[in-house]
C-alpha positions as a Markdown table, in Angstrom:
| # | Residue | x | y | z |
|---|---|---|---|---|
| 1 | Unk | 37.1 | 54.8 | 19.7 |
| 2 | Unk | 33.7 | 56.3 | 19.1 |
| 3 | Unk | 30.5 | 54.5 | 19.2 |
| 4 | Unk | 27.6 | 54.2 | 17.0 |
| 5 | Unk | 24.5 | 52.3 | 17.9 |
| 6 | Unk | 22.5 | 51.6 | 14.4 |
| 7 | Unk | 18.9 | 49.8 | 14.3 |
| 8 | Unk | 18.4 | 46.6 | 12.9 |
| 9 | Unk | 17.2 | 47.2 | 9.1 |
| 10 | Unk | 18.8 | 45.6 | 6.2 |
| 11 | Unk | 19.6 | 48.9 | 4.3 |
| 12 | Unk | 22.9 | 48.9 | 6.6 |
| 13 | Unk | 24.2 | 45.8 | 5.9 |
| 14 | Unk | 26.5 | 47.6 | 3.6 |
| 15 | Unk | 28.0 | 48.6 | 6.6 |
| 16 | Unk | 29.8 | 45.2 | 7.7 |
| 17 | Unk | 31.8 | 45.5 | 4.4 |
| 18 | Unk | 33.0 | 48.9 | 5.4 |
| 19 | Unk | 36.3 | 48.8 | 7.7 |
| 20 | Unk | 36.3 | 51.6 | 10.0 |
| 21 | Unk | 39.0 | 52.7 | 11.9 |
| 22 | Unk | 37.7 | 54.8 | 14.6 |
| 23 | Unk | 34.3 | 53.7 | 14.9 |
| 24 | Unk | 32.8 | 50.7 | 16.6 |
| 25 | Unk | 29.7 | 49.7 | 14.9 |
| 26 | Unk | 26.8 | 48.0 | 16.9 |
| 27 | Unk | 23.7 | 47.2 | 15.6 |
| 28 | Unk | 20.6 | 46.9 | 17.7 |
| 29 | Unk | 18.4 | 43.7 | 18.1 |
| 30 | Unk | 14.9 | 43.3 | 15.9 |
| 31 | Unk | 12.4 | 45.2 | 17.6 |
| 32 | Unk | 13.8 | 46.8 | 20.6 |
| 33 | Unk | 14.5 | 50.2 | 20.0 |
| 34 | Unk | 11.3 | 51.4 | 22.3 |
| 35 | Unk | 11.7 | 48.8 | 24.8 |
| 36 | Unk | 15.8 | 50.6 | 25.3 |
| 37 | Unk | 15.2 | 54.1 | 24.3 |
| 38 | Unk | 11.9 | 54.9 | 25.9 |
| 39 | Unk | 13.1 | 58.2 | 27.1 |
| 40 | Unk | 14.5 | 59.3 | 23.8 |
| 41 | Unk | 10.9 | 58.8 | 22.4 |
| 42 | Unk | 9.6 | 61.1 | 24.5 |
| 43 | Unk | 12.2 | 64.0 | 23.9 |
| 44 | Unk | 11.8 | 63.6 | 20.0 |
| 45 | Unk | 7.8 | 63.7 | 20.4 |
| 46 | Unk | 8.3 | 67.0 | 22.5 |
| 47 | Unk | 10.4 | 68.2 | 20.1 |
| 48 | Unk | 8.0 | 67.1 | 17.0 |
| 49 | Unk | 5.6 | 68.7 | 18.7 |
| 50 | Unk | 7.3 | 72.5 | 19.1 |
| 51 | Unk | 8.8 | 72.2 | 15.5 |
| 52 | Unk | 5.4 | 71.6 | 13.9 |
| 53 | Unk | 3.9 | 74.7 | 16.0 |
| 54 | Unk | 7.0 | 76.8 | 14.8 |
| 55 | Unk | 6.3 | 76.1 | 11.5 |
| 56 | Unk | 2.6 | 76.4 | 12.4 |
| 57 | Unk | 3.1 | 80.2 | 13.0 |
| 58 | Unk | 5.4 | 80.9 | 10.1 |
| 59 | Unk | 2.9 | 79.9 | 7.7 |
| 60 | Unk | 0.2 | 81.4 | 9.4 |
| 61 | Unk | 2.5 | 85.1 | 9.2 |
| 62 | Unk | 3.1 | 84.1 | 5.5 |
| 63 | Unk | -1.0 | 84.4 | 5.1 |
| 64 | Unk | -1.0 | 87.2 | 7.0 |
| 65 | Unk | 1.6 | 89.3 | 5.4 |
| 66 | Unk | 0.3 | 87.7 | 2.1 |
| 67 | Unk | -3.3 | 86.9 | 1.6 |
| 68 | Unk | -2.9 | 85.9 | -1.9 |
| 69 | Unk | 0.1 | 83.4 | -1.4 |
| 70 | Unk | -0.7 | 80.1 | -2.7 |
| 71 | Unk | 0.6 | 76.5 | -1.1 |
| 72 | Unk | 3.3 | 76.0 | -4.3 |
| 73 | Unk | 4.5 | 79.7 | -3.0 |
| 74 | Unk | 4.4 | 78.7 | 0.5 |
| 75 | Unk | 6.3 | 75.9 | -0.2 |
| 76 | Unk | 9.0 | 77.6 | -2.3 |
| 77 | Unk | 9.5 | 80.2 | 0.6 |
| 78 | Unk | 10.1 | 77.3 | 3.0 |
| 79 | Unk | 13.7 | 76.2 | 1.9 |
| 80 | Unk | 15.8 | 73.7 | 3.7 |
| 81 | Unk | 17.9 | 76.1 | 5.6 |
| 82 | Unk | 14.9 | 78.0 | 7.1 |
| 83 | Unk | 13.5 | 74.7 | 8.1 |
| 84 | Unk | 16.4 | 73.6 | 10.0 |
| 85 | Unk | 16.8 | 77.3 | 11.8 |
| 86 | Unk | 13.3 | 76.7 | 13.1 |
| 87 | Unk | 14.5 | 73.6 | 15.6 |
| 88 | Unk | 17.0 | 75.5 | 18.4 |
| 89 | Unk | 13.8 | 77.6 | 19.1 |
| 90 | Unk | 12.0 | 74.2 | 19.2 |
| 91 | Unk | 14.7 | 72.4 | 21.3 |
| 92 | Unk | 14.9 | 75.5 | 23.6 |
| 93 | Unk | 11.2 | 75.2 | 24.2 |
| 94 | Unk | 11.4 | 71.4 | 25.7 |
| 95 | Unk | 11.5 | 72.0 | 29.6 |
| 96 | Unk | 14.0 | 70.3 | 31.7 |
| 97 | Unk | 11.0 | 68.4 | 33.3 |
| 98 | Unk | 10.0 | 66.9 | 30.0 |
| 99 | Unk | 13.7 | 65.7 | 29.9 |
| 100 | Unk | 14.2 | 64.5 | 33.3 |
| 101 | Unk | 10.6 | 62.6 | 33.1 |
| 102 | Unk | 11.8 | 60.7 | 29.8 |
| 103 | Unk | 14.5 | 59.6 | 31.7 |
| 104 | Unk | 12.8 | 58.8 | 34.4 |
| 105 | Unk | 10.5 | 56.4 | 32.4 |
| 106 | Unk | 13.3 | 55.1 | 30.7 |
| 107 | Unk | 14.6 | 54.0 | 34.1 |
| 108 | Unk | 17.4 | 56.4 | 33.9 |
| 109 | Unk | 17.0 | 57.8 | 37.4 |
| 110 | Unk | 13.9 | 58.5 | 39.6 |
| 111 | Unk | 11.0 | 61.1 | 38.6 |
């Protein structure tokens, strides 16, 4: 039985009318998702953080190896897919500090 923890919003209510077989469906209280995943917070900020330099630097090469590209080009270049290939270099660049002190704030395990 696999577990899925959703937050409480009403767009899932569909969900109770769905009968799944495999999957036990939780949903979180009102207003406690940073008070219960503190450390997951700070992970996703890191991570935020080192996608938006990534994507930073390929639009700064896109000036560079095209000074007269204009932001509806820029945007066309950028599809979905190359989007998404930017965040293992992002997720490679969080330290295992970063992770251990999330978790460690989350009350996980000592710093």
């Amino acid at each position: 039985m696999n577990l899925l923890k959703v937050g409480e919003h009403s767009y899932y209510t569909h969900v109770l009318n769905v009968s799944l077989k495999h999957i036990n469906v939780v949903f979180l209280p009102a207003n406690t998702t940073s008070l219960i995943q503190p450390c997951g917070q700070g992970i996703i900020r890191a991570l935020k953080a080192y996608y938006q330099h990534e994507m930073r630097d390929r639009i700064l090469e896109s000036f560079e190896d095209n000074e007269e590209i204009g932001s509806n080009d820029l945007a066309e270049k950028t599809t979905l897919l190359k989007a998404v290939h930017l965040l293992p270099s992002s997720w490679n660049r969080i330290s295992a500090d970063t992770i251990r002190n999330c978790f460690a704030y989350g009350g996980f395990c000592e710093a």
